[in-house]
MILOPA-929584 format. One line per 8 residues: number of its first residue (from 1); their letters; for each residue x, y, z of N, C-alpha, C. Coordinates in steps of 0.05 Angstrom, whole numbers, plus 5000, padded with zeros to 4 digits. Each point is the difference from the previous one (the first is absolute). Example, Ala and Ser with C-alpha at 12.3 -4.5 7.8 and 13.67 -1.06 7.14 Angstrom:
<atoms>
1 = as = 5264 4886 5156 4982 5024 5000 5018 5024 5000; 4993 5021 4986 5016 5024 5001 4985 5022 5014
</atoms>
This chain:
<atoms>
1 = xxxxxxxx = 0686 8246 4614 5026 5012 4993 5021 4978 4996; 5026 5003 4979 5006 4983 4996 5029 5004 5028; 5010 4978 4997 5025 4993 5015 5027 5000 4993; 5022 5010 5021 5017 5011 4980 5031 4987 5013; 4980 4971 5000 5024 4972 5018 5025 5005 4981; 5020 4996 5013 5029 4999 4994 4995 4975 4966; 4994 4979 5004 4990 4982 4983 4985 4998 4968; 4981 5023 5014 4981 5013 4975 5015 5018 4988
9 = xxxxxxxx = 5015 5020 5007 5009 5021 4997 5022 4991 4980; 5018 4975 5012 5034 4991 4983 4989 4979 5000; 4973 4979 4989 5005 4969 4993 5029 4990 4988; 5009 5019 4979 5029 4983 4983 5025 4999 5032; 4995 5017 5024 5021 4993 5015 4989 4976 5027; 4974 4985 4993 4984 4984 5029 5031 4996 5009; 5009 4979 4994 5031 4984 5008 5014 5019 5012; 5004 5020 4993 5022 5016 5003 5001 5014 5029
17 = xxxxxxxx = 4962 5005 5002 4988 5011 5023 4994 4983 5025; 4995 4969 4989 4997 4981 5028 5030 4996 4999; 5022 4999 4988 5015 4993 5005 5015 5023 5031; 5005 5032 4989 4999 5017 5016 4986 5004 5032; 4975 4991 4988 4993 4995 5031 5014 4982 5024; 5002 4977 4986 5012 4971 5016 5028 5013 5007; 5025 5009 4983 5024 5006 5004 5001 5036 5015; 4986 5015 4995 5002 5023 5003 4985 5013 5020
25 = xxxxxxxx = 5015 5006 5022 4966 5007 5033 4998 5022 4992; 5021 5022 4993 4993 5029 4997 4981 5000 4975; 5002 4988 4982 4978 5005 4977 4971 4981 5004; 5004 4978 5018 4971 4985 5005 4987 5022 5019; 5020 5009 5017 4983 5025 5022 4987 5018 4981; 5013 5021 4983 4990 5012 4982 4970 4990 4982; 5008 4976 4993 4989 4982 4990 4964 5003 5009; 5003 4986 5025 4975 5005 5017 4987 5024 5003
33 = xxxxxxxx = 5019 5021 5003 4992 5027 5015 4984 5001 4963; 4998 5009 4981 5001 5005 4974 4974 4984 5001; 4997 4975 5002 4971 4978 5006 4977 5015 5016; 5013 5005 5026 4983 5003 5012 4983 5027 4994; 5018 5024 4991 4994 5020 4991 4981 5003 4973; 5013 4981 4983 4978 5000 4978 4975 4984 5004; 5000 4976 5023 4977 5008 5009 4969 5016 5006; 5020 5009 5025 4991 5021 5013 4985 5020 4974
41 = xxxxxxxx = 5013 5005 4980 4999 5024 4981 4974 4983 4980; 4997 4978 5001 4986 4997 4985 4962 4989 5016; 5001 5002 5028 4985 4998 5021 4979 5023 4992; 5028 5019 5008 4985 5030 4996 4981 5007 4975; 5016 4988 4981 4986 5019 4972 4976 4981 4992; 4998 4973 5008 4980 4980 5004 4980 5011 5012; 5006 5008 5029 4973 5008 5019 4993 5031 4998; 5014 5013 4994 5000 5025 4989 4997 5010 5037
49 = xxxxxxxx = 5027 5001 5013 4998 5001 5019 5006 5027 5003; 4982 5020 5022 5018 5027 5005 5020 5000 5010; 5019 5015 4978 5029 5016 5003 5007 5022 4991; 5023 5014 5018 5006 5020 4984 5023 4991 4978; 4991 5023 4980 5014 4995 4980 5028 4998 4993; 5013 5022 5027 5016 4995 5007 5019 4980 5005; 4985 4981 5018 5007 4978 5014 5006 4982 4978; 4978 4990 4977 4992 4992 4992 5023 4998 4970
57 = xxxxxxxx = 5015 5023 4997 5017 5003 4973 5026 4993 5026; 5003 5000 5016 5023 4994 5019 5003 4974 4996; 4975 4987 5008 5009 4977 5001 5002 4980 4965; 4990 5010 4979 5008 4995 4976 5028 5011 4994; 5005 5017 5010 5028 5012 4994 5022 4983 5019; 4990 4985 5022 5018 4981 5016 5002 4975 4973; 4979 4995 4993 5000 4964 4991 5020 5012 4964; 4997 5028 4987 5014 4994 4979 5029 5000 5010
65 = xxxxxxxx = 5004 5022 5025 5037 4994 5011 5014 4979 5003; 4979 4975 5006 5000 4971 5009 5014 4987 4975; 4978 5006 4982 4996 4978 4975 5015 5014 4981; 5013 5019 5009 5026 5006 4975 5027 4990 5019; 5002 5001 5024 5022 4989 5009 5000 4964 4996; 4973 4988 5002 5007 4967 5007 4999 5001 4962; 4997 5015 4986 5001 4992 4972 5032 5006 4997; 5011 5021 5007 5037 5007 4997 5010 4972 5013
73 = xxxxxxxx = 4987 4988 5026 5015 4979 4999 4991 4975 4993; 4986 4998 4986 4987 4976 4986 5023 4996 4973; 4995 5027 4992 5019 4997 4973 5030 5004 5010; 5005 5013 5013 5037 4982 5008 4994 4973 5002; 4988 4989 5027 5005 4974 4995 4991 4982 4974; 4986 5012 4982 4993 4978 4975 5016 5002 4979; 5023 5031 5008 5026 4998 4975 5017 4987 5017; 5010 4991 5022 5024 4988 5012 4996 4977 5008
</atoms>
């Protein structure tokens, strides 16, 4: 399964995103949480691990809440 790193996802913002990490705890925290989760998310669909499906669209529905918020602030900080 493929990966759905902050990196891969916005290559045109790498800079924009290591830079956020180094200056920004609330968005590197986010940051991580979003890592670790897509991870996790991609563990599962790798090993084809039992879940409920439930669970399973929860926690995809966590990582896109993630990755639309650290993208809203990726792009403030890359217009200011």
């Amino acid at each position: 399964m493929k990966t759905h790193a902050l990196v891969v996802e916005f290559p045109e913002y790498i800079e924009v995103i290591n830079e956020l990490r180094r200056s920004d705890m609330w968005f590197a925290e986010k940051a991580k949480e979003y890592h670790q989760l897509d991870h996790k998310i991609v563990a599962l669909e790798e090993r084809d691990v039992p879940i409920s499906d439930a669970l399973f669209m929860a926690l995809k529905s966590r990582r896109v809440h993630l990755k639309d918020w650290l993208f809203e602030q990726i792009q403030y900080r890359a217009r200011h």
